[in-house]
N, C-alpha and C positions, 0 to 999 in steps of 0.2 A: 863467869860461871865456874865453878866448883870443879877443880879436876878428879875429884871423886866422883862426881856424877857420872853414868854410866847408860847406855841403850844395850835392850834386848834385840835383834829380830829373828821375826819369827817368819818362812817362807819356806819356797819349795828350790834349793840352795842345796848344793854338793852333789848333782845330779848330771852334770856336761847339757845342761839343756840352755842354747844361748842366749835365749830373751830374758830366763831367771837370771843367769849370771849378770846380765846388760842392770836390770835391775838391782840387783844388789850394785853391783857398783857404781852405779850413780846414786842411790841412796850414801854409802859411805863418800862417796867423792863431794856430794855438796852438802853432807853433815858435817863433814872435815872444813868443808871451805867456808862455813860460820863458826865452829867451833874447833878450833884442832886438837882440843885438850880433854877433850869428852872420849871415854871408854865405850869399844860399841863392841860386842860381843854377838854372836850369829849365830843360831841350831842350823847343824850342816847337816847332811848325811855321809859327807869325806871333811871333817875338821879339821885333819892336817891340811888339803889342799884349800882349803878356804881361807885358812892362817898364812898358807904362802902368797896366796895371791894377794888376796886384802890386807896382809900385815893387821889382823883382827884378833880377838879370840873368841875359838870356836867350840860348839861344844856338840856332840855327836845325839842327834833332834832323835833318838832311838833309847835313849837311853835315860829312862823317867826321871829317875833321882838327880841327876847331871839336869836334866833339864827345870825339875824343880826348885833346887838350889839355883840354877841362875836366874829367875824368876823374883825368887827370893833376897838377890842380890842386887836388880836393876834400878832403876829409877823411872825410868818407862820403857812398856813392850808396844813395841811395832810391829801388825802386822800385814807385810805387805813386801812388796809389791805383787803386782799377778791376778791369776781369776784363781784364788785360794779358795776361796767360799762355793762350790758348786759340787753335786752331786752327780755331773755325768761323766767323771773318771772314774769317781769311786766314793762311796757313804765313808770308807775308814779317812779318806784326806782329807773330808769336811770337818768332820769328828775330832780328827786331829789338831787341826789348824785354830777350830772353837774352844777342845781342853785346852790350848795351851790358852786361850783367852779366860776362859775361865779360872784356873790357875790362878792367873796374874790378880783379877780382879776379888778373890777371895784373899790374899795377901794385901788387899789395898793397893796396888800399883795401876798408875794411868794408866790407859791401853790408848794406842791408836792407831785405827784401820788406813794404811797409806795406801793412798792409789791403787786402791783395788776396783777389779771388774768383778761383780759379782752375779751369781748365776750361773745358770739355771740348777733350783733347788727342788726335785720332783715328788721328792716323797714328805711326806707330811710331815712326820715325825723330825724329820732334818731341818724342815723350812721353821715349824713351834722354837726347837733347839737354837737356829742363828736368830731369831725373831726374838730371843729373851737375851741372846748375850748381845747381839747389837744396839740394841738399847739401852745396855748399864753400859757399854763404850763412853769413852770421854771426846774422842772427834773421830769422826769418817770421812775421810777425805774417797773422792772418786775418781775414775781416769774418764767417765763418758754419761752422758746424761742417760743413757738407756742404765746403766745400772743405778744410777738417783729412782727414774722409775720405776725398776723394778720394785726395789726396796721396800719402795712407798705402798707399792701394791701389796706384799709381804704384811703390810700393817706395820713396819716400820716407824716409830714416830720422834725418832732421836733428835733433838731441836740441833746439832752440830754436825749437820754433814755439808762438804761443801765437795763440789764438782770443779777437780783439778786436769789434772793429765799425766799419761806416766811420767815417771821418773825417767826413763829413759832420753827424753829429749835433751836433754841436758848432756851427754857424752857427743863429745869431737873423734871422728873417723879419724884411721890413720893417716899417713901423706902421701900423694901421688907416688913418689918416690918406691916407697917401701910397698904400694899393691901390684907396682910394675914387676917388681922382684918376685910376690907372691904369682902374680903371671906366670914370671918366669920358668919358675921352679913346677908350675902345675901345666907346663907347656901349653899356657893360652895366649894365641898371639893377639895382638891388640892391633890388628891390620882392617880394622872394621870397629863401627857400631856394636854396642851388648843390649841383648835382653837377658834378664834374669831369670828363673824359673827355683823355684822354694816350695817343695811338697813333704808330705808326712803320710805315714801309713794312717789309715779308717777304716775300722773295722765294715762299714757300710758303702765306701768309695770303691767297689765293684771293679769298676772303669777305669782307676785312674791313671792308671801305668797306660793302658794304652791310648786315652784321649790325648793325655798331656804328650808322648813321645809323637804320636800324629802330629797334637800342637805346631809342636817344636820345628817338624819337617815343613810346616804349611810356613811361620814365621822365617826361619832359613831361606827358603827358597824366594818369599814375596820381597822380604824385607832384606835379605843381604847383609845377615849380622851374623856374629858369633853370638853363640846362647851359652849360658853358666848357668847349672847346678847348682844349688845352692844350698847344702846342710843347714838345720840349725841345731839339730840334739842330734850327738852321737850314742850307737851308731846306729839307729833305725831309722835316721834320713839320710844320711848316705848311704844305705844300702837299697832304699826304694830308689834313690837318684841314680845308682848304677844300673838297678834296673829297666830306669826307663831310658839310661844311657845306650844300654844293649841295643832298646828297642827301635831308638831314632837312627835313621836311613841313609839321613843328610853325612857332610864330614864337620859342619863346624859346631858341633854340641861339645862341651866341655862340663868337666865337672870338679869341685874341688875337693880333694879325696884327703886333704891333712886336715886336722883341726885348728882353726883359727879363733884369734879371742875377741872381744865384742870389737874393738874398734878397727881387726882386720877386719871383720866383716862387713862393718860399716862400712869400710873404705872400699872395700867390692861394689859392694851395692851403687855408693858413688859415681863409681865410673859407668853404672847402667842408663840406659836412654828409657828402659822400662822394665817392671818385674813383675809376672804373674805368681802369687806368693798364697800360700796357703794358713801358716802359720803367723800369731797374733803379730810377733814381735819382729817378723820380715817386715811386716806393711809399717807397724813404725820407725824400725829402721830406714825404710824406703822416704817414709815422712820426712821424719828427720833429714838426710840428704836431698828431697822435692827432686823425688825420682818416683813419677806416675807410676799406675799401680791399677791391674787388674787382682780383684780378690777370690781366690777358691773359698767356698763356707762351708765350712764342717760343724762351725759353733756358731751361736747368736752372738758370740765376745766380734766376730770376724768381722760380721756383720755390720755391728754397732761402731767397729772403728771405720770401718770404708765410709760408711753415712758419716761420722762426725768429721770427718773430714772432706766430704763433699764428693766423693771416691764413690761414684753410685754404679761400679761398673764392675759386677760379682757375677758367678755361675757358681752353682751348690754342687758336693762334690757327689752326691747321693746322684747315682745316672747321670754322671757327666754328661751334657752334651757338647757336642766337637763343635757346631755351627757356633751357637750360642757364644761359647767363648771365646773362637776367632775372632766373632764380631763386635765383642768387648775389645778385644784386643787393639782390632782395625780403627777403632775408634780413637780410644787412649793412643794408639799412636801416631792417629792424625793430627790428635789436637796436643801432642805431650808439651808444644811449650808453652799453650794456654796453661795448659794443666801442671807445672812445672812452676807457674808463677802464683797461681793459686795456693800451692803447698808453701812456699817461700812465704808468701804474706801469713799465712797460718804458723808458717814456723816461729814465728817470734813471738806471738801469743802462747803457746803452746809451749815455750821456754821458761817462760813470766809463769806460767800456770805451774810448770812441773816443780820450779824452786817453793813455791809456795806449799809445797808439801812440808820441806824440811823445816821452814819459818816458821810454820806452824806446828810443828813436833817439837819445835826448840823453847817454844811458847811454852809450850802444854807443859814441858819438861822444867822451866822455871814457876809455872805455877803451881807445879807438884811439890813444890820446896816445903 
């Protein structure tokens, strides 16, 4: 392949939110590892720090003309990874995420949708909108059958979608070695069992500070573990974690208060025996390492990964209730190394699935010749 050849992507990238970043860099980690001589270029919203970390070039996703011209320049736009496509953050991100497809596909450039979760798209106008640009797409790849279906219900009728899995599986956790350190340094002893705990502010999760720091005191005290905090976007989850750090009772809640990069955090999660996690890209982090997993749902994305992965064991963040999710808990962690082995056999499918993203980008990308 042509070292002039080049990749756009298009995502929600230069934000410290760690599922996107996990994302991006296994997209470039196994585009690199079939291709090392292909140009990938990225819309950031911090380009210098996207260029330092990826060794990429970035281009600041705010600024039209900058991102016109790389458009202009690609050979194929990528967009993806993530749940890009939904309207209940906000109509301008949908909007966005589509001009830049649209764009592409008025200059003639293949487009293709990687492992996205798509959804929920409320309003009508938005839904018409991706409903015409997903259908001039050249492949859709997906992370989950529930957004194949939605699609489909959309009236989607693109003959090229196929149902992969994120990108994400594909990154290796750091090594034992170096999370003891991060231990270390964030004075959590490792003199016990961990559960995990991974929340996010909702506008509509009323309750969740105080269910979850409850939780925490009922898991301490039954189970005899240290519990971890767990950020993923700074910094408006670690400051709802200190909050519910205030609130819990016990002495061994812990929280990790630096920012760490995907594969510390991977490596965290690692060492858990179990993680109740609110956030998309905790539970596959958690997958990934076949570290059982109660899920908080704030989104149908949360949802839709705990089912595909056989993870039927959720409480909705809307009125927490305290029983309810104990009893998830009690569960998963009676049965964690059934459940523990279940993830493990799923893990290697779900590896096989993720590479086939970039196989098929690389595809598309020689038949764009």
């Amino acid at each position: 392949m042509s070292s002039a050849k080049s990749i756009l992507i298009s995502g929600y990238y230069g934000f410290d939110n760690s599922g996107d970043d996990a994302i991006l860099k296994a997209i470039i980690k196994d585009v690199r590892s079939l291709d090392n001589k292909l140009n990938i270029v990225v819309l950031s919203n911090d380009p210098q720090k996207t260029n330092d970390m990826y060794d990429v070039e970035a281009v600041n996703r705010f600024k039209i003309m900058e991102v016109i011209k790389a458009i202009k320049n690609t050979s194929l736009l990528i967009s993806g990874g993530g749940s890009l496509l939904q309207d209940v953050t906000s109509t301008r991100s949908l909007l966005y995420y589509l001009a830049v497809m649209a764009v592409a596909k008025c200059l003639g450039k293949p487009i293709m949708v990687y492992a996205n979760g798509i959804g929920p798209i409320n309003r009508k106008i938005n839904r018409n909108l991706a409903k015409m640009i997903l259908n001039k797409v050249d492949l859709i790849t997906l992370r989950d059958e529930d957004s194949k279906e939605y699609i489909s219900q959309m009236g989607i009728n693109n003959k090229n979608i196929v149902v992969t899995a994120d990108p994400v599986f594909t990154l290796e956790a750091s090594d034992h070695k170096h999370i003891e350190e991060i231990f270390l340094k964030e004075g959590i002893p490792s003199n016990k069992k961990f559960i995990g705990v991974s929340i996010r502010k909702w506008k509509s999760a009323h309750n969740l500070v105080e269910v979850v720091s409850k939780t925490i005191d009922y898991i301490i005290e039954k189970y005899d573990v240290n519990v971890i905090l767990i950020p993923m976007h700074y910094p408006e989850d670690l400051e709802i974690s200190l909050e519910v750090l205030e609130n819990v009772k016990a002495d061994n809640c812990y929280a990790l208060k630096e920012k760490y990069n995907v594969e510390e955090v991977m490596g965290v999660i690692h060492r858990l025996d179990l993680i109740v996690a609110m956030r998309l890209h905790s539970l596959i982090y958690a997958a990934g390492q076949e570290v059982p997993m109660v899920g908080l749902v704030y989104d149908p994305k949360v949802e839709g990964i705990l089912k595909s992965l056989d993870m039927d064991y959720m409480s909705n963040v809307d009125d927490l209730n305290f029983e309810e999710l104990i009893g998830n808990i009690d569960i998963v962690w009676n049965n964690k190394d059934q459940l523990k082995n279940s993830l493990k056999f799923q893990d290697i499918e779900l590896k096989k699935k993720a590479i086939s993203n970039v196989t098929m980008a690389l595809e598309l990308l020689e038949a764009g010749e």
